[in-house]
FIRO-499871 format. One record per residue (C-alpha): x, y, z. Coordinates in steps of 0.05 Angstrom, whole numbers, padded with zeros to 5 digits, always signed. Last residue first. Example, Ala and Ser with C-alpha at 12.3 -4.5 7.8 and 13.67 -1.06 7.14 Angstrom:
% residues 2
+00273-00021+00143+00246-00090+00156
END
This chain:
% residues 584
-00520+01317+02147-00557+01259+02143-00513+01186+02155-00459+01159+02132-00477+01141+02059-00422+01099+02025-00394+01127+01959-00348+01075+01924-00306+01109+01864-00282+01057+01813-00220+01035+01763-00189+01099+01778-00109+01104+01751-00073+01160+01783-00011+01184+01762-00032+01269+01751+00010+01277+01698+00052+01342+01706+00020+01389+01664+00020+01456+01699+00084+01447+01735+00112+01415+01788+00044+01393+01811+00025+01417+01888-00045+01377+01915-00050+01330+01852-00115+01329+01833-00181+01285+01846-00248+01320+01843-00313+01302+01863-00361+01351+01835-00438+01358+01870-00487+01379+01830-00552+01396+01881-00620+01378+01898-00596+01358+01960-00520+01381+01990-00460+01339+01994-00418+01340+02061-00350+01299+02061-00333+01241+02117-00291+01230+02096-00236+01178+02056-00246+01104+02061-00194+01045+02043-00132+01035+02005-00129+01077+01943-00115+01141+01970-00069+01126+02013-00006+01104+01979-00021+01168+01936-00017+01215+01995-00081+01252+02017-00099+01317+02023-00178+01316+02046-00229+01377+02008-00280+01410+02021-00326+01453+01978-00355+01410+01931-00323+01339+01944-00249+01353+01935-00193+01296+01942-00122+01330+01929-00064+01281+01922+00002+01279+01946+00043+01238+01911+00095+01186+01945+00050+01121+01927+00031+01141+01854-00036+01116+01850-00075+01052+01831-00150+01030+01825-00208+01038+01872-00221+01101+01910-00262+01095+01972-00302+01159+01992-00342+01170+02046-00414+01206+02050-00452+01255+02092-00527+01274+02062-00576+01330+02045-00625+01313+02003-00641+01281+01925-00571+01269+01925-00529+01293+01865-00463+01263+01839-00406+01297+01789-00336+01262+01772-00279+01290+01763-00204+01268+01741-00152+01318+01733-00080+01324+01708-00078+01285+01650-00017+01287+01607-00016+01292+01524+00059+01288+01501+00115+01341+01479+00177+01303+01463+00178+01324+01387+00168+01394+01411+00235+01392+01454+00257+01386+01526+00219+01334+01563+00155+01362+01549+00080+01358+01588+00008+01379+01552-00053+01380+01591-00121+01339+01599-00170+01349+01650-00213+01283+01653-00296+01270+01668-00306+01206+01701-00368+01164+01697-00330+01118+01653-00281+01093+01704-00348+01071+01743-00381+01114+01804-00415+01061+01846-00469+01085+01900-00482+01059+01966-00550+01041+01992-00580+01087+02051-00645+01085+02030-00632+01114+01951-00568+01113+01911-00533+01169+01895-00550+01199+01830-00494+01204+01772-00485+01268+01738-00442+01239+01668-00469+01304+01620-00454+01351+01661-00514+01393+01696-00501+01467+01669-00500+01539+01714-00492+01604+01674-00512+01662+01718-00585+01672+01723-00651+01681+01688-00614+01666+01618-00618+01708+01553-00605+01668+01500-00561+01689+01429-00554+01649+01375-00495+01665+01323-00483+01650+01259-00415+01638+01231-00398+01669+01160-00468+01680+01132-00499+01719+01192-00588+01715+01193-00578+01638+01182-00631+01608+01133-00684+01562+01148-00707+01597+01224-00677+01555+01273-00721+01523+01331-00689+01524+01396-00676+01461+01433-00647+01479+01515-00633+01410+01553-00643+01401+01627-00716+01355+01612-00735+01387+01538-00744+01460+01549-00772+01501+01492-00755+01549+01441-00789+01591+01379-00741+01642+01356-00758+01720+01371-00743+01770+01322-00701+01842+01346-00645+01807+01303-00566+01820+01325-00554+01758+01359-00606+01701+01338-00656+01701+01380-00674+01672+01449-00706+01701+01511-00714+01696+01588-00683+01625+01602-00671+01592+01666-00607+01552+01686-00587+01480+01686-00568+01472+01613-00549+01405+01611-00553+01394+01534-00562+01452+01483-00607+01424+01415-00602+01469+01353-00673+01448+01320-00677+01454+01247-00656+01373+01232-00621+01397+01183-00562+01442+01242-00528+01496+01214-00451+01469+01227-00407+01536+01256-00471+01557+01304-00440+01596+01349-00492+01591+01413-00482+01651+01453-00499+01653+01522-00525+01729+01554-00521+01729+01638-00456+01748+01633-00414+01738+01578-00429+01660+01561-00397+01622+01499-00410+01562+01460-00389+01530+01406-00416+01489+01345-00465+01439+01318-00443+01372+01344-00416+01405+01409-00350+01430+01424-00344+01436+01499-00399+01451+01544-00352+01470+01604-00355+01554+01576-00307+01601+01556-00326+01677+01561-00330+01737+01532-00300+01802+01526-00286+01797+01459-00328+01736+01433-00403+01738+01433-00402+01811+01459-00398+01844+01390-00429+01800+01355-00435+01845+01283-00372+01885+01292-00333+01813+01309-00361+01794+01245-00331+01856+01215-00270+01845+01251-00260+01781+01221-00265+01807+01147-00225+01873+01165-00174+01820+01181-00184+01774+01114-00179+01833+01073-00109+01850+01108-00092+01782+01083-00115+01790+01022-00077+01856+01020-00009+01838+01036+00018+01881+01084+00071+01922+01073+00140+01913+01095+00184+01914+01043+00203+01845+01051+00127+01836+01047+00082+01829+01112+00063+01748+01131-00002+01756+01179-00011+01711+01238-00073+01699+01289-00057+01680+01351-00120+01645+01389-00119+01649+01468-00151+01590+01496-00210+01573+01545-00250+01526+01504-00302+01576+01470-00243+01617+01449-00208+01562+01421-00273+01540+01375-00294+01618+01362-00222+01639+01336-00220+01567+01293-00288+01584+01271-00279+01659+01245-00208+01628+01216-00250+01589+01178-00307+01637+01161-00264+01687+01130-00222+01633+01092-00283+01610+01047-00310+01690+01049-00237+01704+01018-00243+01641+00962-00171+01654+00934-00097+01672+00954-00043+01607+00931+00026+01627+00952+00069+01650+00898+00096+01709+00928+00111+01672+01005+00113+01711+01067+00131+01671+01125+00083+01631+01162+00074+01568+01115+00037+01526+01080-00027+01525+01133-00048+01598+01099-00078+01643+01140-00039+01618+01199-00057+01604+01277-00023+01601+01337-00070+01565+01393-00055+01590+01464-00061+01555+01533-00070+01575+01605-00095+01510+01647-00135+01454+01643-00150+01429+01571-00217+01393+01557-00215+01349+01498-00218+01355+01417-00167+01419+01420-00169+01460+01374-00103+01468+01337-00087+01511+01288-00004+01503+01283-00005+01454+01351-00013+01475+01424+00035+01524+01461+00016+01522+01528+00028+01572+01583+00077+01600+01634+00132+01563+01608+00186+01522+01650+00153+01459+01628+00228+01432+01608+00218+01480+01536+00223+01543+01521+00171+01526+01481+00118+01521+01531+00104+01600+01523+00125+01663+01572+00077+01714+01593+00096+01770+01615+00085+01802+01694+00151+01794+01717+00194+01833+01662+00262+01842+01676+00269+01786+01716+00215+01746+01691+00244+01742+01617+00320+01726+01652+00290+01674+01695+00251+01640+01626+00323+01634+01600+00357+01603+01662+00304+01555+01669+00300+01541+01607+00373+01533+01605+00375+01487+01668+00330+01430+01637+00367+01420+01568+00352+01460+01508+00318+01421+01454+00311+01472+01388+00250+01507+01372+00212+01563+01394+00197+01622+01450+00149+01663+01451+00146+01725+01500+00081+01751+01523+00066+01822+01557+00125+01852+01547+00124+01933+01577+00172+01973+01544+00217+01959+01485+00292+01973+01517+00297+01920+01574+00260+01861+01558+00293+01855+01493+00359+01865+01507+00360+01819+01567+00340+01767+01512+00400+01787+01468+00447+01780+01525+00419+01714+01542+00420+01681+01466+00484+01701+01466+00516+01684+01526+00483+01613+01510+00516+01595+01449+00580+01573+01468+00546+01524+01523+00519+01490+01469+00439+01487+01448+00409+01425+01429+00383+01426+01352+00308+01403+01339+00297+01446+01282+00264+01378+01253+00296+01400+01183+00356+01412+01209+00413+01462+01188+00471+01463+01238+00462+01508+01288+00531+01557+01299+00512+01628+01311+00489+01644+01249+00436+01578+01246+00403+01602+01302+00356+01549+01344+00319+01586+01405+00274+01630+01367+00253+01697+01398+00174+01719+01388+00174+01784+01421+00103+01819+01457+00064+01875+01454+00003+01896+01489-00038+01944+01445-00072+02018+01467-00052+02055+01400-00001+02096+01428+00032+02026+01466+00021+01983+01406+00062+02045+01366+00120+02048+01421+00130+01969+01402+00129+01979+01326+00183+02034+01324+00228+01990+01366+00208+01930+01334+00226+01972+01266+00301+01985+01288+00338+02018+01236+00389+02028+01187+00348+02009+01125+00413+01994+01086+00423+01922+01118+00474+01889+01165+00476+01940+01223+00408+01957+01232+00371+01895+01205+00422+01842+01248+00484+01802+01235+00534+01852+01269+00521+01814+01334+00519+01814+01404+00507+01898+01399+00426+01883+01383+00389+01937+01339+00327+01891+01328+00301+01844+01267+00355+01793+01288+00387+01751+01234+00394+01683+01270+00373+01636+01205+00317+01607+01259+00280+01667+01275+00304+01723+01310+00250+01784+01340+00188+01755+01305+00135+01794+01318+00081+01794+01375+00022+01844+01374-00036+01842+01425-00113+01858+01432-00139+01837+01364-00211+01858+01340-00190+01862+01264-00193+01935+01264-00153+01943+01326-00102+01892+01285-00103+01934+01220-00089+02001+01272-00030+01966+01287-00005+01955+01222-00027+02018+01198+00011+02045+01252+00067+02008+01249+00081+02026+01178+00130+01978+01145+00127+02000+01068+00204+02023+01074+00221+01960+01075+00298+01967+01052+00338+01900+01052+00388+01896+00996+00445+01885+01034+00410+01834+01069+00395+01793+01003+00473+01793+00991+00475+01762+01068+00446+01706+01050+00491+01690+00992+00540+01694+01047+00507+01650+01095+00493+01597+01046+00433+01583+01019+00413+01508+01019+00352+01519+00993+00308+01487+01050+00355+01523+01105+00347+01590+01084+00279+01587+01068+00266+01570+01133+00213+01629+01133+00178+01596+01068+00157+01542+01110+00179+01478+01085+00193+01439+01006+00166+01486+00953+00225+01533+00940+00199+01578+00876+00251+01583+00834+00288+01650+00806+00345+01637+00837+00301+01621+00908+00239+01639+00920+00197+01635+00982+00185+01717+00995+00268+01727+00990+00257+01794+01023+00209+01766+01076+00263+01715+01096+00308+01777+01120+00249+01781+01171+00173+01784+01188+00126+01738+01222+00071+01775+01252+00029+01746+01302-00035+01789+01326-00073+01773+01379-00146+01746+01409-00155+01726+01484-00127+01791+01521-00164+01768+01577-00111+01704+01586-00053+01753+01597-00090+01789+01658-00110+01720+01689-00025+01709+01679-00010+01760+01719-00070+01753+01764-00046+01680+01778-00112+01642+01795-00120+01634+01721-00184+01652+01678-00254+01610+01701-00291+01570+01661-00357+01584+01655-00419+01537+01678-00410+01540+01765-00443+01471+01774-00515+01459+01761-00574+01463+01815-00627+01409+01804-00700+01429+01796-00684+01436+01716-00693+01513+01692-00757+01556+01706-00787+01629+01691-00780+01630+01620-00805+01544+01613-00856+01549+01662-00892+01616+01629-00891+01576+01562-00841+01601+01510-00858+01649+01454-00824+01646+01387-00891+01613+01346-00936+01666+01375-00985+01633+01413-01049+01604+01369-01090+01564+01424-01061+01604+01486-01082+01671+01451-01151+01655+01433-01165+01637+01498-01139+01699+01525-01183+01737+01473-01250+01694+01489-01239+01711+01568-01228+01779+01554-01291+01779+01511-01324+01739+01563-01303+01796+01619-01331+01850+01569-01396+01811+01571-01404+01804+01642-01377+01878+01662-01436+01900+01616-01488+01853+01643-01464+01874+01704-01475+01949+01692
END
């Protein structure tokens, strides 16, 4: 019986030593499933908004813009010419059309071809979670049954009816937040045409443009996001326009162009992703075409896979960074949808179809845009969206300070090879991506997400104080205004720096460099935090503050009660001086 027990035990022993000198080429080590860096990250997804209204907002992530109007009817032609010069929804403006002429294409305004539901059901197909559609745009005719005006699509054309109205109790049937784009300039009511649309607003105009908002939030429902545009209002009528929105309906969303940072969230730039990190609720609109918004006939429609995985990129690239991505469709004067556009939809959708927790659902990460794509973590599950397919055939993650489980690319039951190199994830790509719009890795992590940025600095050793540089610091960017889109500028509103000490320790802070004297700033090392004011903080120590071993430890410096979401934070760090005080 031995000898049998012996030489079943050495054919075990043969087989297991077969298997570590071949292992299958997808299978980790033991070590590298079970085990991440010996240093605990920071917290690796970003978090929505501390304001549940606006945390509520942020989740919708990916929407529908529509912009439709009398515009639509002329679809960028003019007298038989197509009108090159702008977007073809200023039209009106760029041809010099005068208001009576303009009103000749109102009176023959009929979409019967706008269906809401196919509409809306194009959006649910498309993976979008809200609807907003131009309520006024710049030539002042309002899409809605308004009684400030005769100059709107009930009163002014044959169709005789209010399609936000039918559109709005649609999004509701179908499960859809909806929301109002509203511009600020109106050429009806007095604007004069310019090509900046950068117009102030006179008193005149005002009891208009109030009544008509009140209008608005009052007869279509619920409102979850209202977007405002254009013209430079001064200080107290954004205030008084974003207090009528909130009035009638608290929990919406207003945008940054109402101007005077009275907006809820950021408007960035026509397909924007941002190159840095932005703090804060912010939004990218986006366009099919980048020539313009509006429906235009002649417009240029080719290469569908080409614009597929663009858009598929820009919606992964803002979503990966913490915005909300807008995504706009130009309908017909009659209403119906052009079909390369609704091509393009079902196009996204079906990628959506494909990862269906990569995006929806999921969330934005602190990795940034990396050299070969995005990233995004739902869960315990991180998806690598792989928008640049890597020739070296490794897809290299940096800082990842959490244990991995698995890796594959989402939607294959096939293993890819990976291993750990120091805190940084490499997976081996197979030749060809599995998706061909925008492929996506997923890895199963031991944990939730935790990363080790990039700039960790260790404290010194034996007591010996430590030197954080201007470089070491990570910034928070944001976007300020002083009344108009052409005075919109970059702020910062956040520098941070991360430190680790191989134990437990008690440490002071002396900030070097020069702050605004009256402003009271926020000092936060991990959990605690010192309020101090700015002619202060740069003038000798701060502490004592706790930081834990084996541990990332963020040192943050932000203004204790900003104005508003991007008021620059005023605070120039040349260095940070960390001086041991003794074991905690």
């Amino acid at each position: 019986m031995r000898k049998v027990l012996g030489v079943m035990l050495a054919l075990l022993l043969a087989a297991g030593a077969v298997g570590v000198a071949n292992p299958p080429a997808a299978v980790a080590t033991q070590a590298d499933r079970t085990t991440g860096p010996r240093t605990q990250g920071i917290p690796g997804e970003i978090e929505p908004s501390g304001d549940k209204d606006l945390a509520a907002w942020q989740k919708l992530q990916f929407g529908m813009f529509i912009h439709w109007g009398l515009f639509s009817e002329l679809g960028g032609v003019w007298k038989g010419k197509p009108v090159t010069k702008g977007y073809s929804e200023q039209i009106q403006m760029w041809a010099d059309i005068s208001e009576r002429e303009y009103l000749e294409v109102a009176e023959r305004f009929r979409p019967d071809r706008f269906d809401p539901a196919e509409i809306c059901s194009l959006a649910k197909r498309a993976g979008m979670r809200y609807v907003v559609i131009t309520s006024k745009h710049h030539d002042g005719f309002s899409m809605f049954d308004t009684a400030t005006t005769g100059y709107d699509v009930v009163d002014a054309t044959p169709y005789g009816k209010d399609p936000l109205k039918a559109l709005a109790d649609e999004c509701r049937s179908q499960g859809l937040k909806f929301g109002f784009y509203f511009s600020l300039v109106d050429w009806h009511q007095g604007h004069d045409f310019d090509g900046n649309n950068n117009n102030p607003i006179p008193a005149s105009m005002e009891p208009v443009i109030e009544e008509q908002l009140r209008e608005l939030m009052t007869r279509y429902g619920d409102i979850s996001e209202v977007w405002f545009d254009m013209s430079s209002p001064t200080a107290a009528q954004s205030e008084k326009f974003a207090d009528i929105v909130h009035e009638h309906q608290p929990k919406a969303a207003i945008n940054s162009r109402v101007w005077n940072n009275k907006g809820d969230f950021r408007t960035l730039g026509d397909n924007e992703i941002p190159s840095v990190a932005l703090d804060g609720a912010w939004q990218t609109p986006a366009s099919i075409y980048h020539e313009t918004w509006g429906y235009r006939s002649w417009q240029k429609r080719d290469d569908l896979p080409g614009k597929i995985r663009d858009l598929v990129g820009g919606l992964t690239g803002v979503r990966a960074r913490g915005g909300n991505y807008l995504l706009n469709i130009g309908p017909r004067g009659d209403g119906s949808v052009v079909g390369f556009e609704a091509d393009v939809l079902r196009g996204i959708g079906d990628w959506l179809g494909r990862h269906p927790d990569a995006v929806l659902g999921a969330s934005a990460t602190r990795f940034g845009g990396l050299p070969w794509g995005e990233v995004t973590v739902n869960d315990r599950d991180l998806f690598l969206h792989v928008t640049r397919w890597p020739k070296s055939g490794e897809l290299r993650l940096p800082g990842l300070a959490t244990s991995v489980r698995d890796v594959r690319e989402d939607g294959s039951a096939d293993r890819l090879a990976w291993h750990r190199d120091g805190d940084d994830l490499v997976v081996t790509l197979p030749d060809r991506p599995r998706d061909k719009v925008v492929p996506v890795v997923k890895a199963e992590l031991g944990g939730k997400l935790r990363i080790i940025p990039a700039k960790t600095v260790p404290l010194g050793d034996d007591g010996k104080a430590t030197v954080l540089e201007s470089t070491d610091f990570e910034h928070g960017y944001s976007y300020a205004d002083s009344g108009s889109y052409y005075s919109t500028h970059r702020t910062t509103v956040r520098h941070s720096a991360y430190i680790t000490a191989d134990r437990a320790e008690r440490v002071s802070m002396t900030v070097r460099g020069e702050a605004r004297p009256d402003a009271l700033y926020r000092l936060q090392v991990g959990r605690h935090s010192r309020l101090v004011r700015g002619a202060d903080l740069t003038r000798g120590d701060i502490g004592p503050f706790s930081v834990r071993g084996r541990q990332v430890t963020p040192v943050t410096i932000k203004l204790a009660a900003p104005e508003h979401a991007g008021e620059e934070l005023g605070l120039r760090i040349d260095s940070l001086l960390i001086v041991p005080v003794g074991s905690d």
